[in-house]
C-alpha positions as CSV (number, residue, x, y, z in Angstrom):
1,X,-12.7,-21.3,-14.7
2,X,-9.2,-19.8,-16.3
3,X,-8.1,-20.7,-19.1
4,X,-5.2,-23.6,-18.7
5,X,-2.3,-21.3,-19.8
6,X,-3.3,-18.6,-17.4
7,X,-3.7,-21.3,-14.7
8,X,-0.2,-22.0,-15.0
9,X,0.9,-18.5,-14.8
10,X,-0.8,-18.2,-11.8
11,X,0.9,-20.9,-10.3
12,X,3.5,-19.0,-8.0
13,X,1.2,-16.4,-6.6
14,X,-1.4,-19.2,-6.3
15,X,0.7,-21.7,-4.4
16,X,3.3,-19.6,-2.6
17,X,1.8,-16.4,-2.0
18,X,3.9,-14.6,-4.5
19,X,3.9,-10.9,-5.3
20,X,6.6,-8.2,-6.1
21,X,8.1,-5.7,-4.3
22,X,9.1,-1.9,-5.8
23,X,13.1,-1.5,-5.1
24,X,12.6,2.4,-5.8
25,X,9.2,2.7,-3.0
26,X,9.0,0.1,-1.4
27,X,5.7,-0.8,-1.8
28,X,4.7,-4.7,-1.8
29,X,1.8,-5.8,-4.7
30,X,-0.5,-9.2,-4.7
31,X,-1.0,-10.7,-7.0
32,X,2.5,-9.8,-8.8
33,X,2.6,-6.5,-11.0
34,X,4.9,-5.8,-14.1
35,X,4.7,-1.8,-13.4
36,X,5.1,-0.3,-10.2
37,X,1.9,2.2,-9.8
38,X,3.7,4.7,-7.9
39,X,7.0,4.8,-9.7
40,X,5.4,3.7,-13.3
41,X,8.7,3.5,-15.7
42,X,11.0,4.5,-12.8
43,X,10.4,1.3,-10.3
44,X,12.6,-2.0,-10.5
45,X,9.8,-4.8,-9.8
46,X,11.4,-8.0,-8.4
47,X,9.9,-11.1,-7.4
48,X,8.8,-11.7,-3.5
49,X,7.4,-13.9,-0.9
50,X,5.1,-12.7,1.4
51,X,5.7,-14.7,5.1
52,X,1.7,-15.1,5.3
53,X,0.5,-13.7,7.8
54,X,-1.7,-10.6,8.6
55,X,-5.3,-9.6,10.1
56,X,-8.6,-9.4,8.1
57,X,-9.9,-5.7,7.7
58,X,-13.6,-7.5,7.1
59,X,-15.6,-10.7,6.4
60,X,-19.0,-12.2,5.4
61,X,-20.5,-15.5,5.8
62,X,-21.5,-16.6,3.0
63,X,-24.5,-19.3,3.5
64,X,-25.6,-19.2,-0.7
65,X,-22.1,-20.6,-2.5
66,X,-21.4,-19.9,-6.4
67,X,-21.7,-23.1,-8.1
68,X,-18.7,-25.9,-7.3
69,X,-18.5,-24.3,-3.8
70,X,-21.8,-25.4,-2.7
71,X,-20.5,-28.2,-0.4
72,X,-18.4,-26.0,1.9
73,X,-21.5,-23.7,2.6
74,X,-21.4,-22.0,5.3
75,X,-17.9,-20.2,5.1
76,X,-16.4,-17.4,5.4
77,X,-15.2,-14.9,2.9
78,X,-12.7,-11.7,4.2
79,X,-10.3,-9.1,2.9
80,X,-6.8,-9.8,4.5
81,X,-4.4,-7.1,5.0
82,X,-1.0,-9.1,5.0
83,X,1.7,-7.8,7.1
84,X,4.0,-6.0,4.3
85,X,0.5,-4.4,3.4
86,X,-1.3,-5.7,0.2
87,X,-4.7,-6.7,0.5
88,X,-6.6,-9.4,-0.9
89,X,-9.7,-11.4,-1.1
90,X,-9.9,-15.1,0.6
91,X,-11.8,-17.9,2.8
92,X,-10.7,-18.2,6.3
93,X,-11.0,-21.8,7.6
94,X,-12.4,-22.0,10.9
95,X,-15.2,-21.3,13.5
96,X,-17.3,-18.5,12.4
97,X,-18.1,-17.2,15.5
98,X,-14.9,-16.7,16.4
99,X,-13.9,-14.4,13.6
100,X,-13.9,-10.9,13.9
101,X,-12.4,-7.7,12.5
102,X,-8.0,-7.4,13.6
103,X,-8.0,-10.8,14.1
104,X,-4.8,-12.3,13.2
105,X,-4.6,-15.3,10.3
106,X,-2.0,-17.1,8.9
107,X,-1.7,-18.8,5.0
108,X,-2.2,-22.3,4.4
109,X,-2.3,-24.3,1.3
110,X,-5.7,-26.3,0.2
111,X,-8.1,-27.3,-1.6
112,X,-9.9,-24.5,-4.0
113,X,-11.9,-26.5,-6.3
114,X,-12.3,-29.1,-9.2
115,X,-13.4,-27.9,-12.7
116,X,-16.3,-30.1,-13.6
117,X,-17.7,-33.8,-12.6
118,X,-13.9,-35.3,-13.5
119,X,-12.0,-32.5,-13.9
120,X,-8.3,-30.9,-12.5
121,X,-8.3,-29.9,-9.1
122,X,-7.1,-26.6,-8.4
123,X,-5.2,-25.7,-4.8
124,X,-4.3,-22.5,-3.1
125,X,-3.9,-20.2,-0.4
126,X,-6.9,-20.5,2.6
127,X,-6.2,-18.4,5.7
128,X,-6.6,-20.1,9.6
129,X,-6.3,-18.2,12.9
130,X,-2.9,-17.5,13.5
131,X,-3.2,-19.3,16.9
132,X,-4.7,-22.4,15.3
C-alpha cells in the first residue's frame, strides 16, 4: 500500500478520473502529468475530467489474486483506451464471457480494497459494460 500522503494526492485522479490535458497539443494524460511529453517546457498542462468511457484494447482473467484481492477471484483485469485516448490498467465488473476486445465500458466508482485486518478502505474507478 501508498503511503498516506500520496494516497491523498491521488485522490482526484483516483475518485474522478482526473488527468490533464496539453493546451499547446492537445494530447490528454492519465494519471495527471506536470510536463507535457511532447511539448516538454513549451506545453500549458491544465487539470481535466475524462467523461469515462472508452473500449478495452485487452484483458486477462485473473483466477490467482495478489494478496487482499483474493476474495473477488475470478476477475477480470484489462487495458482501457478511454475515449480522448489515454490508456490505463483496470478491473472490469461483469460476466467474463462476455468480455472481449472493442467492447465498450463505462467508469464507476467502488470498492478497491482495505489495508489490513481493520484498516482504511480505499475506493476508485472499476469499469462495467457501457450497456450495463
Amino acid at each position: 500500500m501508498s503511503s498516506v500522503p500520496r494516497f491523498w494526492r491521488s485522490l482526484g485522479s483516483r475518485y474522478n478520473l482526473e488527468g490533464t490535458h496539453c493546451k499547446e497539443c492537445g494530447e490528454y494524460f492519465y494519471p495527471p502529468r506536470n510536463v507535457c511529453v511532447n511539448c516538454r517546457r513549451m506545453g500549458e498542462l491544465e487539470s481535466f475530467k475524462f467523461k469515462g468511457t472508452g473500449e478495452i484494447v485487452t484483458y486477462t482473467l485473473i483466477h490467482t489474486a495478489a494478496e487482499g484481492f483474493e476474495n473477488q477471484a475470478p476477475y477480470t483485469l484489462a487495458i482501457i483506451k478511454l475515449d480522448e485516448g489515454p490508456q490505463l490498467t483496470s478491473q472490469v465488473i461483469g460476466d467474463s464471457e462476455k468480455m472481449h476486445i472493442g467492447m465498450r465500458v463505462k467508469s464507476v466508482f467502488r470498492k478497491l480494497g482495505e489495508d489490513g485486518d481493520r484498516g482504511m478502505i480505499y475506493y476508485g474507478t472499476k469499469f462495467i459494460p457501457a450497456d450495463a
